[in-house]
LUMLO-115346 format. One record per atom (N, C-alpha, C): x, y, z; atom name; residue in three letters. Coordinates in steps of 0.001 Angstrom, whole numbers, plus 500000, padded with zeros to 6 digits. Each point is the difference from the previous one (the first is absolute). Example, Ala and Ser with C-alpha at 12.3 -4.5 7.8 and 13.67 -1.06 7.14 Angstrom:
<nodes>
        X        Y        Z   at    aa
   513190   494310   507800    N   ala
   499110   501190   500000   CA   ala
   500900   501200   500000    C   ala
   499650   501050   499280    N   ser
   500820   501190   500060   CA   ser
   499230   501090   500730    C   ser
</nodes>
This chain:
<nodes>
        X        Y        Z   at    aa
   520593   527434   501680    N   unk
   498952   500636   500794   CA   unk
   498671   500027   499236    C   unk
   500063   500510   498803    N   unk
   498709   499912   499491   CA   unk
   499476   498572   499711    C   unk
   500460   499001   499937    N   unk
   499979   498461   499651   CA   unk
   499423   499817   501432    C   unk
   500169   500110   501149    N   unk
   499599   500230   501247   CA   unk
   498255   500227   499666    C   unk
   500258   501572   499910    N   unk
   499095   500262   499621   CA   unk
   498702   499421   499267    C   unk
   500377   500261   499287    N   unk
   498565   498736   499123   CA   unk
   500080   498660   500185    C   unk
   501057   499333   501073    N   unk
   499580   498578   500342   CA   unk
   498645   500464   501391    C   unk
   500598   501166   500672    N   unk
   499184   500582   501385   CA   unk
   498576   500084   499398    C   unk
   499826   500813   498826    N   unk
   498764   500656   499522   CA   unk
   499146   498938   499543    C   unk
   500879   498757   499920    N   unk
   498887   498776   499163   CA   unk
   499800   499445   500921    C   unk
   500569   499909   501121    N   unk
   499864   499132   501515   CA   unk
   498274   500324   500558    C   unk
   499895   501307   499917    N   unk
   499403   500713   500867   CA   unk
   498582   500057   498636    C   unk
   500321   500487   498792    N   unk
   499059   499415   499100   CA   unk
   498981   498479   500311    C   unk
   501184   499237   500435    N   unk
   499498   498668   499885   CA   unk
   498974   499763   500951    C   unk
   500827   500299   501488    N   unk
   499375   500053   500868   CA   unk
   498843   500473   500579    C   unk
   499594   501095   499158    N   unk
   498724   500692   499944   CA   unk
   498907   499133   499076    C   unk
   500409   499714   498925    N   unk
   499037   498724   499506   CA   unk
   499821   499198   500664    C   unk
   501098   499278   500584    N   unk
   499746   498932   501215   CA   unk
   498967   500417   500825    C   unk
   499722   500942   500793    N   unk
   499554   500278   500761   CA   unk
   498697   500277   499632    C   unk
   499459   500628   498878    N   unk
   499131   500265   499390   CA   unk
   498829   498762   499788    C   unk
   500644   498807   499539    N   unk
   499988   498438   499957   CA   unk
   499493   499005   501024    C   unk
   500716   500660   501436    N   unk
   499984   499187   501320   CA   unk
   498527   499715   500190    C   unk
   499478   500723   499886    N   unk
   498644   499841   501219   CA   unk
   499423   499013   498944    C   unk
   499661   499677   498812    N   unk
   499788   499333   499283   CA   unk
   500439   498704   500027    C   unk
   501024   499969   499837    N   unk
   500597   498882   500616   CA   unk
   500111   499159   501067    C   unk
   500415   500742   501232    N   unk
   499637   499875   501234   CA   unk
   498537   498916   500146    C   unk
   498692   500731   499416    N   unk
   498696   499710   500046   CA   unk
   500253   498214   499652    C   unk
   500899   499583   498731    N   unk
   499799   498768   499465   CA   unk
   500775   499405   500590    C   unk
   500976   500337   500758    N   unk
   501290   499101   500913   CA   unk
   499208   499743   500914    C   unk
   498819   500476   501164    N   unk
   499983   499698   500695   CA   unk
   498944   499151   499796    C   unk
   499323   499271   498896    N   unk
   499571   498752   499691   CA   unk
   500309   499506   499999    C   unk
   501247   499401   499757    N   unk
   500888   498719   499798   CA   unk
   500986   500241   501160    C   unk
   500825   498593   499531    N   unk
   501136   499701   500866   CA   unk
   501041   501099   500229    C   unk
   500585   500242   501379    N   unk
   501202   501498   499986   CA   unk
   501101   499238   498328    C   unk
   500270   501225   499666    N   unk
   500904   499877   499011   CA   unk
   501609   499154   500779    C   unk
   500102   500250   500988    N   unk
   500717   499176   500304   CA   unk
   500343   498307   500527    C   unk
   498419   499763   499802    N   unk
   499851   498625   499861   CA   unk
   500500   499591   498618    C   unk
   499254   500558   499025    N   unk
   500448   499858   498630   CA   unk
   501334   499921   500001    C   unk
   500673   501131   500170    N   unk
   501420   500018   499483   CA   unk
   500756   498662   500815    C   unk
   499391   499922   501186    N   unk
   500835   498742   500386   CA   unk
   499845   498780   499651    C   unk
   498730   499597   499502    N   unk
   499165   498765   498961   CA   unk
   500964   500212   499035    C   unk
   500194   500897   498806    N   unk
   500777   499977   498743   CA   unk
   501641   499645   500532    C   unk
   500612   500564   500776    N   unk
   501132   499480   500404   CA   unk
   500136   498885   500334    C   unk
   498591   498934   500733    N   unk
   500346   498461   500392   CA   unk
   500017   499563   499026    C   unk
   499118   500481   498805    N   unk
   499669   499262   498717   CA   unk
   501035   499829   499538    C   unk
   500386   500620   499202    N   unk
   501521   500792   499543   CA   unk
   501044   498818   500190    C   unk
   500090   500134   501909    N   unk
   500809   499189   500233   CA   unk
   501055   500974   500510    C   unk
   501631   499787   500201    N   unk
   501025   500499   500494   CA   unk
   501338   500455   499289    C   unk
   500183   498584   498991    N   unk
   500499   499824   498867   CA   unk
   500036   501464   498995    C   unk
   501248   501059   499980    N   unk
   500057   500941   498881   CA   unk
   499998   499848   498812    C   unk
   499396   500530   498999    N   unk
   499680   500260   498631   CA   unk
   500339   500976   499442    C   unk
   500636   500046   498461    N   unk
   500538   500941   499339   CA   unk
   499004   500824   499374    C   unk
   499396   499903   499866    N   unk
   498775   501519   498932   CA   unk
   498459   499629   500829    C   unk
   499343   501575   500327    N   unk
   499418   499792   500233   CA   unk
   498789   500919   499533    C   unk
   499070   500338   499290    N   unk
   498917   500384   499832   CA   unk
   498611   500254   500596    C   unk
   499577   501354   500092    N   unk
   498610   500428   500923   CA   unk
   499415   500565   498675    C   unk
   499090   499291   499584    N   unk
   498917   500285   499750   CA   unk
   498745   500711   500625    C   unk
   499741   501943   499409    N   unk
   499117   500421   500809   CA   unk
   500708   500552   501322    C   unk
   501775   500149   499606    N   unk
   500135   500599   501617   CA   unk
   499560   500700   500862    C   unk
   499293   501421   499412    N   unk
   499084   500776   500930   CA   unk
   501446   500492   501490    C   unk
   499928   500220   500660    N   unk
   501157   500667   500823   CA   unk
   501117   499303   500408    C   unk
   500500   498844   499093    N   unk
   500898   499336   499764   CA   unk
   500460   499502   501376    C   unk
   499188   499439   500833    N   unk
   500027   499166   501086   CA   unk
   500594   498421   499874    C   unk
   498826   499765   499120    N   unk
   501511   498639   499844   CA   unk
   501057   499998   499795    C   unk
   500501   501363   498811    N   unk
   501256   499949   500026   CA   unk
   500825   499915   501214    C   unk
   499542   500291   501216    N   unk
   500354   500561   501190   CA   unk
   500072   498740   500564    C   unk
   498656   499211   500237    N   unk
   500165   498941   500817   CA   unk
   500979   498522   499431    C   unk
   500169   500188   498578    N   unk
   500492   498482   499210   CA   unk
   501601   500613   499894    C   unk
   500475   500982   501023    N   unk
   501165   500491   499036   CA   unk
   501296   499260   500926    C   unk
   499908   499437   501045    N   unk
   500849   498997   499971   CA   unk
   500243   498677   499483    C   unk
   498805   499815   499130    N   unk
   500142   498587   499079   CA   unk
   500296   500395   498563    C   unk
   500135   501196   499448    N   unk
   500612   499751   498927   CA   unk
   501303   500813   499250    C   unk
   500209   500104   498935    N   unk
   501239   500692   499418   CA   unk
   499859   501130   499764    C   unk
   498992   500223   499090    N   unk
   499322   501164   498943   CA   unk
   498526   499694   500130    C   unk
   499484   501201   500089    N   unk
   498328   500032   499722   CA   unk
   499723   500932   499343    C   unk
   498443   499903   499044    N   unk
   499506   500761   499415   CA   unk
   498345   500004   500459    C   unk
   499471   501732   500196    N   unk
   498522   499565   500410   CA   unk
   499445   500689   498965    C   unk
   498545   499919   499547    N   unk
   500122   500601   498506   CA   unk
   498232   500394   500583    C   unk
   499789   500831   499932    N   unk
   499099   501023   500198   CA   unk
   498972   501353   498722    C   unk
   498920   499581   500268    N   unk
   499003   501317   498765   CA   unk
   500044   501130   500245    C   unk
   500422   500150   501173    N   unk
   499625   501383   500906   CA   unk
   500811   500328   500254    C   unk
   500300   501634   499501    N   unk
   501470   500671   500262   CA   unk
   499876   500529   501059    C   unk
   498721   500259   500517    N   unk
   500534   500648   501855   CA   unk
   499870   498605   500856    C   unk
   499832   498944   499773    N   unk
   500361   499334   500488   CA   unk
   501570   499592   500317    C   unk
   500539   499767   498534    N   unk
   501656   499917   499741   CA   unk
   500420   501079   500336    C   unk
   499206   501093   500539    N   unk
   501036   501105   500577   CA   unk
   500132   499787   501902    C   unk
   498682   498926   500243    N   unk
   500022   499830   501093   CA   unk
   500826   499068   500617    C   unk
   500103   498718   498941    N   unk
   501157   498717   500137   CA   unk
   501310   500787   500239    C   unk
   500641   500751   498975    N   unk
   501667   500420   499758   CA   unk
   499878   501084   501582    C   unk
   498948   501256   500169    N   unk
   500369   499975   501105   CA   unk
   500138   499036   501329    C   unk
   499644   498778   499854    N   unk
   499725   499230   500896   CA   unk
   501841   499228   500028    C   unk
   500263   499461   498805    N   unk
   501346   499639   499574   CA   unk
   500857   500441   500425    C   unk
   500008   501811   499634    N   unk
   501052   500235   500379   CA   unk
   500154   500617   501605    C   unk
   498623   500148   500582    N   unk
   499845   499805   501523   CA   unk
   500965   498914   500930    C   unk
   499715   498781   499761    N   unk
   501110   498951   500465   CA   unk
   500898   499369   499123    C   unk
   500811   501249   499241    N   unk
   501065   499202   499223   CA   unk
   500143   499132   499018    C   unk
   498837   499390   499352    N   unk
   499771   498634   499197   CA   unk
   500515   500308   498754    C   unk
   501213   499794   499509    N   unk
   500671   500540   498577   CA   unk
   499738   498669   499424    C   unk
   500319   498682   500117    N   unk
   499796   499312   498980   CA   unk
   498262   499361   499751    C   unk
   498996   500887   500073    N   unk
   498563   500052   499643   CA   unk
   500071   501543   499441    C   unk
   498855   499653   498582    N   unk
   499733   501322   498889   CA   unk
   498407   499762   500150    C   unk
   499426   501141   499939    N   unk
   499046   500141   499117   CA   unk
   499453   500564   498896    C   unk
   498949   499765   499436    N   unk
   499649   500214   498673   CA   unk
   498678   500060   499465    C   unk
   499576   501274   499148    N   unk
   499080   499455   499470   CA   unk
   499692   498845   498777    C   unk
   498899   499728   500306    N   unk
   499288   498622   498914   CA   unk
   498792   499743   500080    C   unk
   499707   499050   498666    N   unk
   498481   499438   500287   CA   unk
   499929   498446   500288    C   unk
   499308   500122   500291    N   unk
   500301   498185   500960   CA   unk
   499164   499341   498563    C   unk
   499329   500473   499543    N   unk
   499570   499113   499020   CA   unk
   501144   499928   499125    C   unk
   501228   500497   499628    N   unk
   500886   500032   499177   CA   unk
   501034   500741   500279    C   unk
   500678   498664   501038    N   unk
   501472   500608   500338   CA   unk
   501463   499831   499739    C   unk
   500284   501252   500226    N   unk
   500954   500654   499116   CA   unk
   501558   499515   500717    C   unk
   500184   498668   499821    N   unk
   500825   499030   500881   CA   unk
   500190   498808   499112    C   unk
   501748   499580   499979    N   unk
   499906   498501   498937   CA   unk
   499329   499155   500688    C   unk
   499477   499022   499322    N   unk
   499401   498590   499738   CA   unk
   501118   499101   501011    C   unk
   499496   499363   501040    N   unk
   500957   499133   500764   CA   unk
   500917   500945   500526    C   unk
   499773   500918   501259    N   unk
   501151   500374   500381   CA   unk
   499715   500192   501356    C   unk
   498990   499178   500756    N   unk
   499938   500641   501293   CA   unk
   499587   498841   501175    C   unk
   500707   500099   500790    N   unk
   500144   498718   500548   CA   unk
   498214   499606   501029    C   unk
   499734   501538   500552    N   unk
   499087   500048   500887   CA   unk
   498932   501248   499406    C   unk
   499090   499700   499482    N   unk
   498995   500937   499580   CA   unk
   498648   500271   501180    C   unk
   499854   501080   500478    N   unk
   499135   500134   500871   CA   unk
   498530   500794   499657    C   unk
   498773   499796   500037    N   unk
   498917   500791   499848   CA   unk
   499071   500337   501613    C   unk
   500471   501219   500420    N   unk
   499514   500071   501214   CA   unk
   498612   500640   500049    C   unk
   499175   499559   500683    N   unk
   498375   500851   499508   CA   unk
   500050   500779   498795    C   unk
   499911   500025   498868    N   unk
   500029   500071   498832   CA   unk
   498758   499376   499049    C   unk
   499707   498641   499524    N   unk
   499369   499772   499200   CA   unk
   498633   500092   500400    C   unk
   499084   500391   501239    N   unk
   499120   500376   500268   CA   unk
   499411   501626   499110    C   unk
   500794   500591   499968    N   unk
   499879   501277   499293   CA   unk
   500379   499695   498285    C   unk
   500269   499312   499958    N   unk
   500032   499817   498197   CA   unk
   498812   499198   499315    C   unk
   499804   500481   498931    N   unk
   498803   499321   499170   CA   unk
   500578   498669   499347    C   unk
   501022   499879   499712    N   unk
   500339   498402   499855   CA   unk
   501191   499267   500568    C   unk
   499544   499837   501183    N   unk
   501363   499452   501165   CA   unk
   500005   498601   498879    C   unk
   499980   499397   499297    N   unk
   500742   499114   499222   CA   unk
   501209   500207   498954    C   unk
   499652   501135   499004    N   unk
   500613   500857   499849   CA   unk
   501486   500429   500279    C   unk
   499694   500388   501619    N   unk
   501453   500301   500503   CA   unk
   500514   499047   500776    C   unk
   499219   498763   500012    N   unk
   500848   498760   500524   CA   unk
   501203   499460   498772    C   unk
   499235   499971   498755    N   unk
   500964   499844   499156   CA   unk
   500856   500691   499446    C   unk
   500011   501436   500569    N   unk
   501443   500980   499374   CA   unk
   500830   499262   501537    C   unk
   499549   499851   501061    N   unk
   501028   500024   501206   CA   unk
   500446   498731   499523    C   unk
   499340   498447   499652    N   unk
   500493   499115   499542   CA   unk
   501151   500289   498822    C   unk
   499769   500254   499490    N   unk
   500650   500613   498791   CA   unk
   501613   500161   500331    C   unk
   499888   501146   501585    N   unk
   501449   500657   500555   CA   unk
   500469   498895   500724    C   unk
   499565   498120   499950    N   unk
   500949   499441   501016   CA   unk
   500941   499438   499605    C   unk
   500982   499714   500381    N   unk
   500940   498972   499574   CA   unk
   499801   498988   500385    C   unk
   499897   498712   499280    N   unk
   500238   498707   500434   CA   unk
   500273   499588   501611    C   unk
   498549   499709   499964    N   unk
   500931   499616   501837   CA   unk
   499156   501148   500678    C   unk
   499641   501016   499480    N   unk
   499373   501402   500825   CA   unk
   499018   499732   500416    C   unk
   499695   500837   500852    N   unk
   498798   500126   501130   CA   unk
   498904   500823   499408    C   unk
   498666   500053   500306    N   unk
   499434   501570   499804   CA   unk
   498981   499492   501442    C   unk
   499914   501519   500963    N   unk
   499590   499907   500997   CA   unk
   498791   500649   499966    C   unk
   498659   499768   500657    N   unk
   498867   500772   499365   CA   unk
   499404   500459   501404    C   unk
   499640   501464   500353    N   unk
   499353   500305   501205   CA   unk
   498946   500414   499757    C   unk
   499068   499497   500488    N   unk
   498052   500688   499535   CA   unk
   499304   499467   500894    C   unk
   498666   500840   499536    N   unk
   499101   499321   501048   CA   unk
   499361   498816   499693    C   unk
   499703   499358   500734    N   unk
   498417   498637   499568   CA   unk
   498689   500678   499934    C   unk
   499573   498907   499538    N   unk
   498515   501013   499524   CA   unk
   499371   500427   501189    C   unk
   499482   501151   499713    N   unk
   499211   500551   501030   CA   unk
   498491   501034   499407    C   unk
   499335   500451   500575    N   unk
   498673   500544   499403   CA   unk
   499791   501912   500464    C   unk
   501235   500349   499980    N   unk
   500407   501418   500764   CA   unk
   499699   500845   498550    C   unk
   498996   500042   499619    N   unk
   499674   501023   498831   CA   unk
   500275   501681   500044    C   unk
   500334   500273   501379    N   unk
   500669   501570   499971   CA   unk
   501118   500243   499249    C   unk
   500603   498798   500133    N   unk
   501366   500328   499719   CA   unk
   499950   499913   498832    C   unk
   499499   499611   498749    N   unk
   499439   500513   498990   CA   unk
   500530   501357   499673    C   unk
   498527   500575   500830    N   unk
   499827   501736   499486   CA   unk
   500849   500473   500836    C   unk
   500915   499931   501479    N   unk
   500902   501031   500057   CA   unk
   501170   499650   500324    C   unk
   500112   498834   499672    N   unk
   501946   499639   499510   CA   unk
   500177   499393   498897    C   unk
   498928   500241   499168    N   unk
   500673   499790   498035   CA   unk
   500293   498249   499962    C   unk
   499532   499087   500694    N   unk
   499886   498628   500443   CA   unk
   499258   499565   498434    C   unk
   500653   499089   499048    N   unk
   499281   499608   499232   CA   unk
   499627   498320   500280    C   unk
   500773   499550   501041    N   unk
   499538   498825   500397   CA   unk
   499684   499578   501222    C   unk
   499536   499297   500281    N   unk
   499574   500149   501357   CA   unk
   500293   498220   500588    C   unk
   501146   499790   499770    N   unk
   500478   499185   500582   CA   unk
   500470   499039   498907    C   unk
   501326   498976   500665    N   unk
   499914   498598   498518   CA   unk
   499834   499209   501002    C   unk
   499409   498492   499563    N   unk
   500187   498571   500489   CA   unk
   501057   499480   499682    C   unk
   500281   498660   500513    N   unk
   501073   499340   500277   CA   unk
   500246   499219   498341    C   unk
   498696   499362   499679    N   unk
   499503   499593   498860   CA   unk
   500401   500549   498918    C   unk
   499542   501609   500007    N   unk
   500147   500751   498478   CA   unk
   501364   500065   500297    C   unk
   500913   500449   501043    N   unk
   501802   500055   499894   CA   unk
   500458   498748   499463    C   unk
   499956   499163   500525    N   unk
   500412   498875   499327   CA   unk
   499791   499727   498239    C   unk
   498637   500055   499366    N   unk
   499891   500161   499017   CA   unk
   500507   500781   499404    C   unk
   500433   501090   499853    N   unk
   500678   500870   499383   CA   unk
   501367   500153   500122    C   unk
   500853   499138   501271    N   unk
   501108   500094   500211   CA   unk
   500323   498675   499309    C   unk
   499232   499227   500304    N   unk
   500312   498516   498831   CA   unk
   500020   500303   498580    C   unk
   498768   500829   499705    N   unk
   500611   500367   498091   CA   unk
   500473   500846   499757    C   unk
   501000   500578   500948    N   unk
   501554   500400   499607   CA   unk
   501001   498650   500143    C   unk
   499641   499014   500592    N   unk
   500945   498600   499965   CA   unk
   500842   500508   501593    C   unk
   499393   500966   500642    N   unk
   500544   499799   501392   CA   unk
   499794   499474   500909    C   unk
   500830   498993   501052    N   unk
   499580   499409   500482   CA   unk
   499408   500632   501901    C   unk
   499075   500215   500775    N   unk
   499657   500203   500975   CA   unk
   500790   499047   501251    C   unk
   500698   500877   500959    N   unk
   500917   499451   501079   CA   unk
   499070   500391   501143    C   unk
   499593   500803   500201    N   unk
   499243   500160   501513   CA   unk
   498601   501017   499828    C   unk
   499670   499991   500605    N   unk
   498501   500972   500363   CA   unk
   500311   499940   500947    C   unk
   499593   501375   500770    N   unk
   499755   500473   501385   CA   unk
   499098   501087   500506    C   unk
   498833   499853   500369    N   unk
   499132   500948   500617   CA   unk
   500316   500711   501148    C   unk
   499880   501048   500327    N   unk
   500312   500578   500928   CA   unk
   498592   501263   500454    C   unk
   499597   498877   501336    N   unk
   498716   500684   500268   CA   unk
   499607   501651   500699    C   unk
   498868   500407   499942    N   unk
   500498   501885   500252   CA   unk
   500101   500514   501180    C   unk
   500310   500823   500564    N   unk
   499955   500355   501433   CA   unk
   499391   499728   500938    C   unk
   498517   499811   499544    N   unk
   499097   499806   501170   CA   unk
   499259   499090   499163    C   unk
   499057   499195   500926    N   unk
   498618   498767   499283   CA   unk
   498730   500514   498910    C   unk
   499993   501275   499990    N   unk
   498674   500715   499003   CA   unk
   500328   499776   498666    C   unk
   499020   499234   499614    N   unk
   499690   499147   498772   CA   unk
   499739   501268   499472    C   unk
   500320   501398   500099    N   unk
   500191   500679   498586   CA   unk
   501067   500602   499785    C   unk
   501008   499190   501031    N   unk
   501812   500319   499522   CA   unk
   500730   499197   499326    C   unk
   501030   500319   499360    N   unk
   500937   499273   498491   CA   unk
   500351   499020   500687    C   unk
   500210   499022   499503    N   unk
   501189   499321   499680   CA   unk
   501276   499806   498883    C   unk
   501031   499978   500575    N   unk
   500780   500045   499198   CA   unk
   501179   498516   499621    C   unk
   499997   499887   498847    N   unk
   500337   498728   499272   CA   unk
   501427   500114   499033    C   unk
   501287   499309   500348    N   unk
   500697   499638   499612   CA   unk
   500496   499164   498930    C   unk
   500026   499982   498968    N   unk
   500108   499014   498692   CA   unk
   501273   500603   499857    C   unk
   501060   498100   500021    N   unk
   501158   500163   499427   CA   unk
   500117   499113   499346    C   unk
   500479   500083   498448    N   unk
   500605   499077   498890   CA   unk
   500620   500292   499934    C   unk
   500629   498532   498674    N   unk
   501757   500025   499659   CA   unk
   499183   499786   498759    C   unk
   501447   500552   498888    N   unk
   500431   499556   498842   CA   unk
   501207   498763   499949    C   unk
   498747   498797   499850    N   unk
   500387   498574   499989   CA   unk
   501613   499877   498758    C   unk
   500323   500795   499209    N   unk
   500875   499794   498573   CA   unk
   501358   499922   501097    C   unk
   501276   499220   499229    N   unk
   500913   499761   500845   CA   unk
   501381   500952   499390    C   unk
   500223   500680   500631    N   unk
   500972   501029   500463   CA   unk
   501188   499412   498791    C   unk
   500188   500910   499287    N   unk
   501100   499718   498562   CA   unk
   501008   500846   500480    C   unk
   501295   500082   498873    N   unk
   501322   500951   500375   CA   unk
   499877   500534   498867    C   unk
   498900   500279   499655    N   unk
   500239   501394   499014   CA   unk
   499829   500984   500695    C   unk
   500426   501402   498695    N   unk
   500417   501140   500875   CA   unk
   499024   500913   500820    C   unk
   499537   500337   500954    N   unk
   498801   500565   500257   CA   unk
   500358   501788   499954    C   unk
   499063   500811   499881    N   unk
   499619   501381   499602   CA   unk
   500036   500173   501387    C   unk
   500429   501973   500024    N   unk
   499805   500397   500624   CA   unk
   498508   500330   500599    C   unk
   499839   499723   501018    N   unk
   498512   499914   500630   CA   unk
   499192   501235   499705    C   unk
   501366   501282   500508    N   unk
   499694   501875   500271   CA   unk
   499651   500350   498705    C   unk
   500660   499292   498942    N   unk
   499908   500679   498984   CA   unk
   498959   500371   498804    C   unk
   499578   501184   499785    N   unk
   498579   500327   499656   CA   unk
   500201   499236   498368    C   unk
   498718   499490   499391    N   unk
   500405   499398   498711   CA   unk
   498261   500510   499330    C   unk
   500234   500194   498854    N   unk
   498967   500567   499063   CA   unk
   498482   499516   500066    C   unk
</nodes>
């Protein structure tokens, strides 16, 4: 009962941050494409085909975990923000999802072996970081041979609010700079996909799909546990 308890009290914790959050949010969703275009773009990308480990980078209310969780075994979403990760696990354990964890971490240095993850995801994320190169190469870092890393952001755009009141340190990538930086990690680029915004006003997002592979060919040595936190 008391285990009840403080799963109830963090639910409702969470949910009040959530909510606190919305209208903010809300404001930048309805620039771009419905989130459910997205989620259904990353699933064509993806493909159909299940995968054993899967990684969210930046989970934030652990939605992918939610939407990718019939394609894989085990997931991990790894998150800065503890009322956020209080918002994911209530979200988790809302529809049942036991084999997905979350966690805190820093994306610049994560706390995950080297080669252990089949599908690495960065969902609107490197727009808000000061060196989205940076955390391309810790997520490179988490693939295994053969792995994916999936990238959701915007294209450039000239929306300077979002700056000063959604903590936006970038304001869009090109197709150009992804590639360059995903090439000197030695990854190779499989698709781009734009996905244009709700309506025609040239001062709404677009949103852009970058998926690479890790070109190295799949060995039978032993691989690490994906979940497992390492120093």
């Amino acid at each position: 009962e008391r285990f009840q308890a403080i799963r109830k009290a963090k639910a409702e914790e969470a949910a009040a941050y959530f909510a606190e959050k919305a209208a903010t949010w809300d404001t930048e969703r309805s620039l771009h494409a419905a989130d459910s275009d997205v989620e259904q773009a990353l699933l064509a990308a993806l493909g159909e085909r299940p995968f054993q480990s899967f990684l969210d980078l930046g989970t934030g209310t652990g939605r992918l975990l939610e939407v990718l969780s019939d394609r894989y075994v085990s997931a991990l979403g790894i998150d800065a923000s503890h009322d956020m990760l209080s918002v994911a696990r209530a979200n988790l354990a809302r529809v049942g999802l036991s084999n997905a964890q979350v966690r805190h971490g820093d994306i610049y240095a994560l706390n995950v072996p080297p080669r252990s993850f089949d599908v690495v995801a960065i969902h609107q994320v490197l727009h808000f970081l000061d060196d989205p190169a940076r955390a391309l190469a810790e997520a490179a870092r988490a693939l295994r041979p053969g792995g994916r890393l999936l990238i959701i952001d915007f294209a450039p755009h000239e929306l300077e609010f979002l700056r000063e009141t959604h903590a936006h340190r970038r304001l869009g990538f090109g197709h150009d700079q992804m590639k360059r930086w995903l090439e000197a990690l030695d990854l190779e680029m499989e698709q781009v996909t734009d996905l244009a915004p709700q309506s025609d006003e040239n001062t709404n997002l677009t949103v852009t799909l970058w998926l690479a592979r890790d070109p190295r060919i799949v060995t039978d040595l032993p691989v690490a546990d994906p979940t497992r936190e390492v120093a």
